[in-house]
PyMOL Python script that loads the backbone (N, CA, C, O; Angstrom):
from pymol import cmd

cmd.read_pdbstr("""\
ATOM      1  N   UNK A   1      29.494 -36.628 -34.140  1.00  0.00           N
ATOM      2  CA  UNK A   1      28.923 -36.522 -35.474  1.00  0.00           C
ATOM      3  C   UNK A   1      29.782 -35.616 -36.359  1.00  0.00           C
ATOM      4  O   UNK A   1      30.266 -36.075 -37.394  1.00  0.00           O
ATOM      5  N   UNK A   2      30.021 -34.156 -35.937  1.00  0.00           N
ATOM      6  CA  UNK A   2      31.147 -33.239 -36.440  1.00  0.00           C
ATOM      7  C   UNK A   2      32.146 -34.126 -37.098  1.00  0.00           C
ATOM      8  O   UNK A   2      32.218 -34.230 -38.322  1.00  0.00           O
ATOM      9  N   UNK A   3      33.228 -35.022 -35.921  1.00  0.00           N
ATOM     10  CA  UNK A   3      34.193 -35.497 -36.409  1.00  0.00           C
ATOM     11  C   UNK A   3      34.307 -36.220 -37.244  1.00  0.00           C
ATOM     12  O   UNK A   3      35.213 -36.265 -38.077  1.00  0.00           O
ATOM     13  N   UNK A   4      33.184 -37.046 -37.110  1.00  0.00           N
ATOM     14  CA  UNK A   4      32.657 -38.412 -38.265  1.00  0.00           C
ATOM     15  C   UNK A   4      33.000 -37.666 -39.535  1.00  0.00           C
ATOM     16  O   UNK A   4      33.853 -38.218 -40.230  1.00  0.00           O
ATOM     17  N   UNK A   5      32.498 -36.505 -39.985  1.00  0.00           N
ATOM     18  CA  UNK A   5      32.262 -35.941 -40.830  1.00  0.00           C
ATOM     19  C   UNK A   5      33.247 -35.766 -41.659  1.00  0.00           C
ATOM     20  O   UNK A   5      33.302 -36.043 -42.857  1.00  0.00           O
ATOM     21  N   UNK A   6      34.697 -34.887 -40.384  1.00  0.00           N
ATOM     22  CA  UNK A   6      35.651 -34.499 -40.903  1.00  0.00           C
ATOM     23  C   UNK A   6      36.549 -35.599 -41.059  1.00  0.00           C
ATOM     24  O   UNK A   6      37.433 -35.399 -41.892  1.00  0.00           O
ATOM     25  N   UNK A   7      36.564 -36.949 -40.355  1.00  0.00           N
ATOM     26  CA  UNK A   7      37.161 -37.784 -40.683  1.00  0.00           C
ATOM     27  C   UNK A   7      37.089 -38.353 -42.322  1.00  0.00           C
ATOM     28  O   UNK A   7      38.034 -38.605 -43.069  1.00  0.00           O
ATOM     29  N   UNK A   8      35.843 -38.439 -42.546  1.00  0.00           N
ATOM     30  CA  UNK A   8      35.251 -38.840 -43.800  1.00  0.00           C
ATOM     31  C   UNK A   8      35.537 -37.346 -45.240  1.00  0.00           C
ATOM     32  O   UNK A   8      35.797 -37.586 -46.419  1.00  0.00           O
ATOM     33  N   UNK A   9      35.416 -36.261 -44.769  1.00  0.00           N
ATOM     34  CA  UNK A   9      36.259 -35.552 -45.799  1.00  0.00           C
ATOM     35  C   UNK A   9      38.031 -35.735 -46.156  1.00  0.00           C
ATOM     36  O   UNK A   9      38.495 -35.757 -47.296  1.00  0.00           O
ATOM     37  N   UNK A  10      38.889 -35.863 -44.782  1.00  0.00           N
ATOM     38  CA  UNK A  10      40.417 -36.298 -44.499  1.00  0.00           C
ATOM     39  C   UNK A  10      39.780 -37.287 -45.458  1.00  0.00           C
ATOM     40  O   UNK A  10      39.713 -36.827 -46.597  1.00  0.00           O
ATOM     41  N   UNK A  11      39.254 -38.611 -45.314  1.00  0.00           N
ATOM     42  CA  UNK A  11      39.920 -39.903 -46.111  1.00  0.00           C
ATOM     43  C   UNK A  11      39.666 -38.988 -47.516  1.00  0.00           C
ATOM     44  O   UNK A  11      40.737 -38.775 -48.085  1.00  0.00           O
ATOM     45  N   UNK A  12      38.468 -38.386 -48.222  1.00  0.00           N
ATOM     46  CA  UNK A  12      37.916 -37.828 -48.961  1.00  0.00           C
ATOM     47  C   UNK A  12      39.441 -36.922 -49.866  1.00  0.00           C
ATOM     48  O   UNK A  12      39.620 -37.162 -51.060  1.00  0.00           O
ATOM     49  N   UNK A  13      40.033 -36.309 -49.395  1.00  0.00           N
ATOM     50  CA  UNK A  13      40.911 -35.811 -49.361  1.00  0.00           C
ATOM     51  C   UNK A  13      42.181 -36.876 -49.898  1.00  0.00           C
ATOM     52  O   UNK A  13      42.793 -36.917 -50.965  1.00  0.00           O
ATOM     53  N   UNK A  14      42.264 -37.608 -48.795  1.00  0.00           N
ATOM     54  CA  UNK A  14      43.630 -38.344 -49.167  1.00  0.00           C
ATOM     55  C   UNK A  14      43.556 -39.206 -50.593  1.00  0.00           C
ATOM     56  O   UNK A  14      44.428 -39.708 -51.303  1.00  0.00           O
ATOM     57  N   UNK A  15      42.165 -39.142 -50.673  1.00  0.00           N
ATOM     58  CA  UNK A  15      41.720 -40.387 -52.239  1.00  0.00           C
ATOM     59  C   UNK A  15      42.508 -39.070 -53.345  1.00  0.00           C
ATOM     60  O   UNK A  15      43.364 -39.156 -54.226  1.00  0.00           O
ATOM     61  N   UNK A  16      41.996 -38.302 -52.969  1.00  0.00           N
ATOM     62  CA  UNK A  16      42.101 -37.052 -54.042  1.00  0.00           C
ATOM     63  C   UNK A  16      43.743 -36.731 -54.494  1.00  0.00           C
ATOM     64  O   UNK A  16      44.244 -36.751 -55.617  1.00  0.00           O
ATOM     65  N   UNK A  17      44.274 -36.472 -53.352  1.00  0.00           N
ATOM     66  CA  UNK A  17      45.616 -36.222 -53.246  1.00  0.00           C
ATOM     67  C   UNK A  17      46.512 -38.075 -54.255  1.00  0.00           C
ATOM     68  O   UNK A  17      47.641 -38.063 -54.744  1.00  0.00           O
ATOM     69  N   UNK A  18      45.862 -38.936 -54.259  1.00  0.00           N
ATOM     70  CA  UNK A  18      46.279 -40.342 -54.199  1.00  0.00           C
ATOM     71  C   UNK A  18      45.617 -40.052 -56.026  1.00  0.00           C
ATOM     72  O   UNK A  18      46.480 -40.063 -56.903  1.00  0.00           O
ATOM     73  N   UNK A  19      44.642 -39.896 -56.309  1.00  0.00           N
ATOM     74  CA  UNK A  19      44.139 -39.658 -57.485  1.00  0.00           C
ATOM     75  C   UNK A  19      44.907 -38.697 -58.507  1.00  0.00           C
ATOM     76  O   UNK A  19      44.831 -38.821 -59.729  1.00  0.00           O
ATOM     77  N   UNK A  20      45.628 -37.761 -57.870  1.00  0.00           N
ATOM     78  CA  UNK A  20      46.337 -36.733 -58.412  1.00  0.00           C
ATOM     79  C   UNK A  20      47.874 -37.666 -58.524  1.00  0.00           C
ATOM     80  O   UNK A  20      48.368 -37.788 -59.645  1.00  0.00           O
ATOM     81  N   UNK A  21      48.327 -38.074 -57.748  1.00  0.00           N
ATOM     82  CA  UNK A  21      49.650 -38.655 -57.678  1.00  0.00           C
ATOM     83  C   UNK A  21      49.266 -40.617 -59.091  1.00  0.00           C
ATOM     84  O   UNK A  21      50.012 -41.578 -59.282  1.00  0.00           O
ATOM     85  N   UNK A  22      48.155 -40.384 -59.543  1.00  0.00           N
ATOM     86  CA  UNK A  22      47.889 -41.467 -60.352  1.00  0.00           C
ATOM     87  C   UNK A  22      47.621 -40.880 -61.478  1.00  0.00           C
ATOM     88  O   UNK A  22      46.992 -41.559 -62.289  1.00  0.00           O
ATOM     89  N   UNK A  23      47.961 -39.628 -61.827  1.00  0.00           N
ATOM     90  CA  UNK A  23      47.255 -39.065 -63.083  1.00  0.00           C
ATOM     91  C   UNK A  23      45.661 -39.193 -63.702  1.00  0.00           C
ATOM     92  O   UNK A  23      45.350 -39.101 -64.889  1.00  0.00           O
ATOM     93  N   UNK A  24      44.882 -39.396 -62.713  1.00  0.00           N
ATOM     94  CA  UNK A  24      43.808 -39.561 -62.777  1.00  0.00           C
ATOM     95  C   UNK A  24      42.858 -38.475 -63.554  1.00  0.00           C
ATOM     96  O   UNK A  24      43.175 -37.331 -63.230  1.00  0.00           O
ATOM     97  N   UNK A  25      42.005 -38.516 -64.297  1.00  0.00           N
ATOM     98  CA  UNK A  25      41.289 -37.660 -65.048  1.00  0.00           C
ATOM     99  C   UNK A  25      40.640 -36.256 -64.014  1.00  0.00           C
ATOM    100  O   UNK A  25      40.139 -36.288 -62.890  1.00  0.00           O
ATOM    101  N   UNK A  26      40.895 -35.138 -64.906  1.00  0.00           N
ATOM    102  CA  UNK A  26      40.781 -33.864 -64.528  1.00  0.00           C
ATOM    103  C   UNK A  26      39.346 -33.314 -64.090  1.00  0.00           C
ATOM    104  O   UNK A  26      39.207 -32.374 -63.308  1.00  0.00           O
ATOM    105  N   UNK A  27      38.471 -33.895 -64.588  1.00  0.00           N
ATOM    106  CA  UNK A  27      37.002 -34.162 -64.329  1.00  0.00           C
ATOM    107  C   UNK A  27      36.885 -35.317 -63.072  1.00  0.00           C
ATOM    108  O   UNK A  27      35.835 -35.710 -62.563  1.00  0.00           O
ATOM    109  N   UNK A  28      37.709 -35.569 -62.865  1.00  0.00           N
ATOM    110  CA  UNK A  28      37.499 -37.281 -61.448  1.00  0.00           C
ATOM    111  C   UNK A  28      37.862 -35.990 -60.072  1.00  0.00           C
ATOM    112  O   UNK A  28      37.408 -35.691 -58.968  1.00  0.00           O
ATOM    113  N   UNK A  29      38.813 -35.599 -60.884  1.00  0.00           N
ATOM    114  CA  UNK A  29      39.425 -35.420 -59.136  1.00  0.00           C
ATOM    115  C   UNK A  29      38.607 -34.109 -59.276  1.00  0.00           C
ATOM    116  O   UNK A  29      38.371 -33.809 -58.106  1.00  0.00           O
ATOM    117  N   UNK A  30      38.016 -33.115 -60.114  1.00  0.00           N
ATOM    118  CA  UNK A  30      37.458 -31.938 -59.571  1.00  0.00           C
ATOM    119  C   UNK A  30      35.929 -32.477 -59.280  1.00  0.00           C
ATOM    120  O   UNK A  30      35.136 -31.627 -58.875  1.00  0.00           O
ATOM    121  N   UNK A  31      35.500 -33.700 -59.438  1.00  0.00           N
ATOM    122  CA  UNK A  31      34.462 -34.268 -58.996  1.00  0.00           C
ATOM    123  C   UNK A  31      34.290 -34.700 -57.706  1.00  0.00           C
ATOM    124  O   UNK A  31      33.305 -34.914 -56.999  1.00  0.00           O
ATOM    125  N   UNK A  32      35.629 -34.787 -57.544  1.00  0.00           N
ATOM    126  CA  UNK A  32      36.000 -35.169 -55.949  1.00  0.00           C
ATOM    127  C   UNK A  32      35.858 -34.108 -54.936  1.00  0.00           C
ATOM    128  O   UNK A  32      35.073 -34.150 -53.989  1.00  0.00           O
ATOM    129  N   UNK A  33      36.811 -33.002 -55.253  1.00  0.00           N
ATOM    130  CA  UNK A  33      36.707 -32.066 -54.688  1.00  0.00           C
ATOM    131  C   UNK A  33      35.453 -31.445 -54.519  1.00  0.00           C
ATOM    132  O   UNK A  33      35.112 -31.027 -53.413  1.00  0.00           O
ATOM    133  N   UNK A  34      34.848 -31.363 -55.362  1.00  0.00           N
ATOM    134  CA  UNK A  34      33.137 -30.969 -55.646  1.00  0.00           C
ATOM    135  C   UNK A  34      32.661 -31.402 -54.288  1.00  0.00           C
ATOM    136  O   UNK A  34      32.423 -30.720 -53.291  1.00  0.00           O
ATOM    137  N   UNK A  35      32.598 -32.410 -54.440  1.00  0.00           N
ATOM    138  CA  UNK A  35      32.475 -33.741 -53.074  1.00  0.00           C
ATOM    139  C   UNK A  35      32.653 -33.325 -51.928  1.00  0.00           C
ATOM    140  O   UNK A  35      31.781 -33.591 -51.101  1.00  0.00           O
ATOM    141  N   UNK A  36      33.806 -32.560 -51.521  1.00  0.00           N
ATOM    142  CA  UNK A  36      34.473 -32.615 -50.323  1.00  0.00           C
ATOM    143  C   UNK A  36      33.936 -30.986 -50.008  1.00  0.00           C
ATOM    144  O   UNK A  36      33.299 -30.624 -49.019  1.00  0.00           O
ATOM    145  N   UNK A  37      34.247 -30.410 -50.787  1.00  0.00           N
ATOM    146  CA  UNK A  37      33.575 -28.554 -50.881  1.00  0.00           C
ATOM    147  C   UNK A  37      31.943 -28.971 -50.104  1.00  0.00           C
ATOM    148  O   UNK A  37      31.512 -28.647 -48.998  1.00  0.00           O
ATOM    149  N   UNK A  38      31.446 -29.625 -50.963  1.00  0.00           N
ATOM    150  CA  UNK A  38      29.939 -30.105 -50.094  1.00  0.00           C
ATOM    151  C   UNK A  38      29.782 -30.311 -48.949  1.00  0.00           C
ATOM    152  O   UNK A  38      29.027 -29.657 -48.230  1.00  0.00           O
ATOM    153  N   UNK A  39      30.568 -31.390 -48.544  1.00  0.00           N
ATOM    154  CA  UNK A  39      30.573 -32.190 -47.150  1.00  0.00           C
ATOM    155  C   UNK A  39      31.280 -31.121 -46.101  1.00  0.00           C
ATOM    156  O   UNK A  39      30.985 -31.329 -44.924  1.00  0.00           O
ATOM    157  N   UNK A  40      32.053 -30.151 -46.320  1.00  0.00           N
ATOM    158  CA  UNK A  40      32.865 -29.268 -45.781  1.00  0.00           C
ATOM    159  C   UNK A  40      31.735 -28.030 -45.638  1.00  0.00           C
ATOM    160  O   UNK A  40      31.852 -27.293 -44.660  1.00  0.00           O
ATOM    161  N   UNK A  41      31.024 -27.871 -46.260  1.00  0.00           N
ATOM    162  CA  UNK A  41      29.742 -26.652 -45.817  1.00  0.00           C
ATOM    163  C   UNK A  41      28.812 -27.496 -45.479  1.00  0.00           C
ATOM    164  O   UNK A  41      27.695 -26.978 -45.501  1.00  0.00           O
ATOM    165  N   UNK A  42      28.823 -28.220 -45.278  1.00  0.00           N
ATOM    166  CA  UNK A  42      26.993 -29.211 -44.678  1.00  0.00           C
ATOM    167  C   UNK A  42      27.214 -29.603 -43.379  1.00  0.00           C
ATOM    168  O   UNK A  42      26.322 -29.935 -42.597  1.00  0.00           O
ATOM    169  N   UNK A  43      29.172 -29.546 -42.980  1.00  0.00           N
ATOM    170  CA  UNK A  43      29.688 -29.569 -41.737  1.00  0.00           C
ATOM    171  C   UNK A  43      29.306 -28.179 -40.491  1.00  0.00           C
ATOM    172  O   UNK A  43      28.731 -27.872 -39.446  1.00  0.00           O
ATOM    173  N   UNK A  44      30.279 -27.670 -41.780  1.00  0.00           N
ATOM    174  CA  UNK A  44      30.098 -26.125 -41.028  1.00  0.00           C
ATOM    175  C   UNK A  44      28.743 -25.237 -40.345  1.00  0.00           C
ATOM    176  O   UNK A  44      28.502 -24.558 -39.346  1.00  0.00           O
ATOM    177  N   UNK A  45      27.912 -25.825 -41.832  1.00  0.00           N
ATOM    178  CA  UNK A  45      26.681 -25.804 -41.228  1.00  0.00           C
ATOM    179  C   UNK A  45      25.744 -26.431 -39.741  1.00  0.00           C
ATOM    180  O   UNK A  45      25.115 -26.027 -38.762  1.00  0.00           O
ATOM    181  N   UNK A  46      26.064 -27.315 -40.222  1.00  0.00           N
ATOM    182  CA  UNK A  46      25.836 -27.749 -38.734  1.00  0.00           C
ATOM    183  C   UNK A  46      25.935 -27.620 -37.509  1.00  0.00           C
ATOM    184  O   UNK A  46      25.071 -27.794 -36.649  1.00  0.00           O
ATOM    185  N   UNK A  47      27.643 -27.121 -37.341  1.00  0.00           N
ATOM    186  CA  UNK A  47      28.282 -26.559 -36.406  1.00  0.00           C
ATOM    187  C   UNK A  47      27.932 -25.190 -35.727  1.00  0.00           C
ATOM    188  O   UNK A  47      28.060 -24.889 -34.540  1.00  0.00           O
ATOM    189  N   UNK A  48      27.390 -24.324 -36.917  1.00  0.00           N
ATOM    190  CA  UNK A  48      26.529 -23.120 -36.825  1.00  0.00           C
ATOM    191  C   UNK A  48      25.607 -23.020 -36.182  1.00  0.00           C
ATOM    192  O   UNK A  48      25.341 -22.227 -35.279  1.00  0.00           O
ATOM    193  N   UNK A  49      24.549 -24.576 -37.017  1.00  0.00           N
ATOM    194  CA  UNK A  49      23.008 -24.381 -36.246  1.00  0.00           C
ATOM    195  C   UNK A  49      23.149 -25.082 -34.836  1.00  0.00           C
ATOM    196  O   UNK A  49      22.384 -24.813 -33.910  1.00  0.00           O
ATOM    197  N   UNK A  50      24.117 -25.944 -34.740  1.00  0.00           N
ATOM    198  CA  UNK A  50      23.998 -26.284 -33.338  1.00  0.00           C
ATOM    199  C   UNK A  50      23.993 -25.393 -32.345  1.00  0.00           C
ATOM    200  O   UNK A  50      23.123 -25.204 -31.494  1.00  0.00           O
ATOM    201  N   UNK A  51      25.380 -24.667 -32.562  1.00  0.00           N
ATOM    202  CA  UNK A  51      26.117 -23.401 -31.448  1.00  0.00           C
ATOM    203  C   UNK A  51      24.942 -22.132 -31.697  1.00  0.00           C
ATOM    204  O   UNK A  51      24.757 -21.256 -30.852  1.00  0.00           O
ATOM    205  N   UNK A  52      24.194 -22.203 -33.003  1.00  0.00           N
ATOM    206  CA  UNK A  52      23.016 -21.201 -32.930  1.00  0.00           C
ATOM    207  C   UNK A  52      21.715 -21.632 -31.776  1.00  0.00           C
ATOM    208  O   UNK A  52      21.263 -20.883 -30.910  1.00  0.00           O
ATOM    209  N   UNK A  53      21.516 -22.293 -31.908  1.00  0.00           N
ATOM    210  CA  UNK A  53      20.519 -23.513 -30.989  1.00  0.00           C
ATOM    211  C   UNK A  53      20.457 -23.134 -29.953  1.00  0.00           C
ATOM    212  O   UNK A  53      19.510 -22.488 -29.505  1.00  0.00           O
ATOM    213  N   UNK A  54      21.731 -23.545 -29.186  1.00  0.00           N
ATOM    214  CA  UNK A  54      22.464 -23.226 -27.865  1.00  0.00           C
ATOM    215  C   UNK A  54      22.552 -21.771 -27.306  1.00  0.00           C
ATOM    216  O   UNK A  54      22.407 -21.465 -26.123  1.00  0.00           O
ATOM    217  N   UNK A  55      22.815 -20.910 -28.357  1.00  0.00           N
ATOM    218  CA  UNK A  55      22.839 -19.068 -27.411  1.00  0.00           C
ATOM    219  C   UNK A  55      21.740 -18.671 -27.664  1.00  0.00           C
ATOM    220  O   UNK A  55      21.459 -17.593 -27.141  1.00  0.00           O
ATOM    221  N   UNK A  56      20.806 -19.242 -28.425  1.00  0.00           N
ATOM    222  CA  UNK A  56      19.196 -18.692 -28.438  1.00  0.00           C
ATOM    223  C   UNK A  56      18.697 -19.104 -27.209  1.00  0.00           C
ATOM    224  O   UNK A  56      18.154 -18.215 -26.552  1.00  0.00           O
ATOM    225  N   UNK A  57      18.758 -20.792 -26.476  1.00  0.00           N
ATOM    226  CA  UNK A  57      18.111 -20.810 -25.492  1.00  0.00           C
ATOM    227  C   UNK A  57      18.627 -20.248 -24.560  1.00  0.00           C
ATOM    228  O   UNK A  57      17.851 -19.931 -23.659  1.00  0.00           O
ATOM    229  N   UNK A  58      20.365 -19.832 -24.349  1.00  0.00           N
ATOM    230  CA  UNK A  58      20.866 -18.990 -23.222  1.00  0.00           C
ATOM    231  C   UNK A  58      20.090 -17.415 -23.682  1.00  0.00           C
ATOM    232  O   UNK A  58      19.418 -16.859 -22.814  1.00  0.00           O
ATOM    233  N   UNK A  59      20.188 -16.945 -24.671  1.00  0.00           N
ATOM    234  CA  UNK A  59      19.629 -15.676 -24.946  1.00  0.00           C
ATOM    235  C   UNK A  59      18.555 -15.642 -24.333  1.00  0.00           C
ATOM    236  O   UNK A  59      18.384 -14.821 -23.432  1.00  0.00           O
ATOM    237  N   UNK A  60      17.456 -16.668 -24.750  1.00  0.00           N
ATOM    238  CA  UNK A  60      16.124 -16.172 -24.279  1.00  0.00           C
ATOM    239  C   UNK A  60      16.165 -16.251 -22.899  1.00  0.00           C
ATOM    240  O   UNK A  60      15.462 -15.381 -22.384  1.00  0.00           O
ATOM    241  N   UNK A  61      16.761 -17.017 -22.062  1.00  0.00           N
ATOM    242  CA  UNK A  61      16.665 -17.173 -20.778  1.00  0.00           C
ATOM    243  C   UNK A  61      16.900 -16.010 -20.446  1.00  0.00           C
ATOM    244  O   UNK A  61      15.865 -15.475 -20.049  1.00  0.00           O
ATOM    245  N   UNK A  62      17.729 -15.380 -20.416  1.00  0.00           N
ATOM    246  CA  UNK A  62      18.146 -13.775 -20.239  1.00  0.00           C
ATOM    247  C   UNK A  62      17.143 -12.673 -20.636  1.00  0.00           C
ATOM    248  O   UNK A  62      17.236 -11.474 -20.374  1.00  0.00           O
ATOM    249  N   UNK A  63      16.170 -13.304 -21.314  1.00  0.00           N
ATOM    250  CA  UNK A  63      15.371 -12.466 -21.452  1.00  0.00           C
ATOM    251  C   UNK A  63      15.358 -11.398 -22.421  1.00  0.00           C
ATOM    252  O   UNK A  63      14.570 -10.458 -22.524  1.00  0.00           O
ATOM    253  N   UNK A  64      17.028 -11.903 -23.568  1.00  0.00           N
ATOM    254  CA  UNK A  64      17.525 -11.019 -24.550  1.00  0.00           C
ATOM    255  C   UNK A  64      16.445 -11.092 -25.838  1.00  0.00           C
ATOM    256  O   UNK A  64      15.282 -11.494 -25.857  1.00  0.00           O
ATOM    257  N   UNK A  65      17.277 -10.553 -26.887  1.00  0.00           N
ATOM    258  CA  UNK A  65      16.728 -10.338 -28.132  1.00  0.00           C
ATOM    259  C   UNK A  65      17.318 -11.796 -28.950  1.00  0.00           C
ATOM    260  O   UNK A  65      18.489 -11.605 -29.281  1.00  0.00           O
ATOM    261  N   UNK A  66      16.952 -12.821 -29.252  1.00  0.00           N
ATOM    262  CA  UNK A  66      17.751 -13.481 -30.673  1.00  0.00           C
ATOM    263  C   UNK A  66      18.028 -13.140 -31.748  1.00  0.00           C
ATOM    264  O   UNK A  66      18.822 -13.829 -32.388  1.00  0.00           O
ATOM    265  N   UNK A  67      17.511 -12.051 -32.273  1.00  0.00           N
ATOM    266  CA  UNK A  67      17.662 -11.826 -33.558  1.00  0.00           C
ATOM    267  C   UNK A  67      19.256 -11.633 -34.227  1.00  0.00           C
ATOM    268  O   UNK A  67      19.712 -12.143 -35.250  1.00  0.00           O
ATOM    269  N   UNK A  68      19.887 -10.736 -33.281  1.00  0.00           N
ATOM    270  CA  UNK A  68      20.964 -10.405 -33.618  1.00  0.00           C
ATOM    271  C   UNK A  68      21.915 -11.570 -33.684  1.00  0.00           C
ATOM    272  O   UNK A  68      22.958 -11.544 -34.337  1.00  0.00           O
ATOM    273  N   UNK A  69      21.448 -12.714 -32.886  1.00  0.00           N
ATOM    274  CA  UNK A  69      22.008 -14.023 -33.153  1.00  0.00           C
ATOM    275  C   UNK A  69      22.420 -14.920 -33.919  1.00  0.00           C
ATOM    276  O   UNK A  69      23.339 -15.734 -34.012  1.00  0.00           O
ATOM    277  N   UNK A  70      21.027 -14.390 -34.740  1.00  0.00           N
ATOM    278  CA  UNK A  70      20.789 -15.254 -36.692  1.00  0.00           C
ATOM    279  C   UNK A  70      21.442 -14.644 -37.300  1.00  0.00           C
ATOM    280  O   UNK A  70      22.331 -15.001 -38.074  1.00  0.00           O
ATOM    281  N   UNK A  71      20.947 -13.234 -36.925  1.00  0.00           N
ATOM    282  CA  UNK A  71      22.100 -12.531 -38.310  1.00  0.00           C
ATOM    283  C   UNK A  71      23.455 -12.635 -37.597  1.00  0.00           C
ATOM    284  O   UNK A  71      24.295 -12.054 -38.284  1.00  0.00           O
ATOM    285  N   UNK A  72      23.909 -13.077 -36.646  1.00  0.00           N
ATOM    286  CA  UNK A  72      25.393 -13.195 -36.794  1.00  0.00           C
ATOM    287  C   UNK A  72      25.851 -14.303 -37.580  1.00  0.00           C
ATOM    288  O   UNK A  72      26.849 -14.381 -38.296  1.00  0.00           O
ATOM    289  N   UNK A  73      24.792 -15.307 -37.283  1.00  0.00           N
ATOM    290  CA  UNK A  73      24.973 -17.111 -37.497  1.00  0.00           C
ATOM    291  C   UNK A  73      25.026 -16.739 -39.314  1.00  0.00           C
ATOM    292  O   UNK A  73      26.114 -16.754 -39.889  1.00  0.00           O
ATOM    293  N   UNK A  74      24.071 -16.505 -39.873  1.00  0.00           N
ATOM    294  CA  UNK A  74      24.108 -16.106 -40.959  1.00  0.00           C
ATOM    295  C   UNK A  74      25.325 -15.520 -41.942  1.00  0.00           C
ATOM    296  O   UNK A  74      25.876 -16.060 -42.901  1.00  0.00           O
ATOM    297  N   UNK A  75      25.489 -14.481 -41.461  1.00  0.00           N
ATOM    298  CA  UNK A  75      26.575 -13.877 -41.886  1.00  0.00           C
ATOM    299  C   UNK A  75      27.659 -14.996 -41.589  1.00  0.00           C
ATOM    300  O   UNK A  75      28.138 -15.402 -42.648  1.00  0.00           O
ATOM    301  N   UNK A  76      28.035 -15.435 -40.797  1.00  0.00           N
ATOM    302  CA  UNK A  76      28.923 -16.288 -40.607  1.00  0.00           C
ATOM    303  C   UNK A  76      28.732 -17.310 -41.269  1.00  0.00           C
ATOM    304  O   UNK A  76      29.687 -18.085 -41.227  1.00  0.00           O
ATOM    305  N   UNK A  77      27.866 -17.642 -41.881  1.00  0.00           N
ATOM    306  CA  UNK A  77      27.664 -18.604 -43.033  1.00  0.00           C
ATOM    307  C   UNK A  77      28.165 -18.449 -44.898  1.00  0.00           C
ATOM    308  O   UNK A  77      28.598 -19.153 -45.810  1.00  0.00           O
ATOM    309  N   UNK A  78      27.670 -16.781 -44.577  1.00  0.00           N
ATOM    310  CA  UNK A  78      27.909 -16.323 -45.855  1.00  0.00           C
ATOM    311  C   UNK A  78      29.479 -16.021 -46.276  1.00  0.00           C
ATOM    312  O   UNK A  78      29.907 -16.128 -47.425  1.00  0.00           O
ATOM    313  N   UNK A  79      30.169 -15.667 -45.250  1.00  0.00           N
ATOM    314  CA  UNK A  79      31.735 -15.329 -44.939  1.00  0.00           C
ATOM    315  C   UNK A  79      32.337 -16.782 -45.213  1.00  0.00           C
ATOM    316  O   UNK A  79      33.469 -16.935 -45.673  1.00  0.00           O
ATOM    317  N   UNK A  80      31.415 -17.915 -44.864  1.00  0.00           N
ATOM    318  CA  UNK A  80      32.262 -19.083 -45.064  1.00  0.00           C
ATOM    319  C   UNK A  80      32.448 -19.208 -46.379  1.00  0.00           C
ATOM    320  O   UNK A  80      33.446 -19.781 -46.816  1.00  0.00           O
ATOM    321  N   UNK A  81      31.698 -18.791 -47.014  1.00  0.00           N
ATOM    322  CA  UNK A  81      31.439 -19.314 -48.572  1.00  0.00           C
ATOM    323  C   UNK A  81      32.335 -18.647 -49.811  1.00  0.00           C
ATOM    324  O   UNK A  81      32.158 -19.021 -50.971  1.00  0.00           O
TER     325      UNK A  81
END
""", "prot")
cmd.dss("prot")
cmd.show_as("cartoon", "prot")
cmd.util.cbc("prot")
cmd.orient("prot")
């Protein structure tokens, strides 16, 4: 699913780069990019809540705390941005 994603920003990308090499309007291609900025944090995101998902149920098994988990996941969200 990840890759799907990033495959589909790459083509996303190459239109852009192909749009720029056509003199294409300055509003098209930052519409594009708009586009790809999106799909590129809705990725990341994902990638976050998954791998967040995953050390909560190893955490709790351990019998740890999660909290410190979110706020890492978090912060690591906010750093992306």
């Amino acid at each position: 699913n990840v890759k799907r994603r990033l495959r589909r920003v790459e083509g996303q990308v190459r239109g852009v780069l192909r749009m720029m090499e056509e003199g294409k309007n300055c509003k098209d291609v930052v519409s594009q990019l708009s586009a790809i900025r999106s799909a590129v944090d809705k990725t990341m995101a994902l990638i976050v809540a998954v791998n967040l998902e995953q050390c909560i149920l190893e955490e709790k098994e351990k019998g740890g705390d999660t909290n410190k988990l979110v706020q890492e996941a978090v912060e690591l969200l906010i750093k992306s941005r």
